[in-house]
N, C-alpha and C positions, 0 to 999 in steps of 0.2 A: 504494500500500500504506500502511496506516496505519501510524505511530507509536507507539512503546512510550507516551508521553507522551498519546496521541489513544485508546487502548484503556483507560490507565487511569480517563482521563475520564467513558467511559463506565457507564453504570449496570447494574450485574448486574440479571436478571432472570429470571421462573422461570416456566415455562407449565404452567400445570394446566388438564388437559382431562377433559370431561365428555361422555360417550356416552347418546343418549337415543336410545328405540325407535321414538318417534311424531314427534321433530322434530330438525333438525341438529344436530351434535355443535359443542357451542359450547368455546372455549379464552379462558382466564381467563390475562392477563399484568400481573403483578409482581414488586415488590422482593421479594426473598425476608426482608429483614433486619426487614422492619416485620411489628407485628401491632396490630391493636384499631384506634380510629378510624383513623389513621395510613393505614394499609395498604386501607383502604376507601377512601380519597382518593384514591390513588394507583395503583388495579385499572382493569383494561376489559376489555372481555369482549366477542367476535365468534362470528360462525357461522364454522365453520373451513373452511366453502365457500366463504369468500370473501380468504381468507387465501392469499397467492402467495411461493410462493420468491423473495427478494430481489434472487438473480443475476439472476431473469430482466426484472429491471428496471435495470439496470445498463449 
């Protein structure tokens, strides 16, 4: 189990996802705290088909 210490370390972040008719629905993760260049550096963006619950790699 993590640490109070090891949770704070870690970086918040915010999933925005986007539904399309003709191709997979892609999810966009980031800082939620950045905007303008900053926060374009710091984005990536996947097909959410290919995106797996974490447990089940644990």
């Amino acid at each position: 189990m993590s640490s109070q210490a090891e949770r704070e370390r870690r970086p918040a972040l915010q999933l925005a996802i986007v539904s399309y008719d003709d191709s997979p629905d892609r999810g966009t993760i980031h800082p939620p705290d950045m905007t303008g260049i900053e926060r374009m550096e710091t984005w990536i963006s996947v097909d959410l088909s290919v995106v797996v619950d974490l447990s089940m790699w644990r």
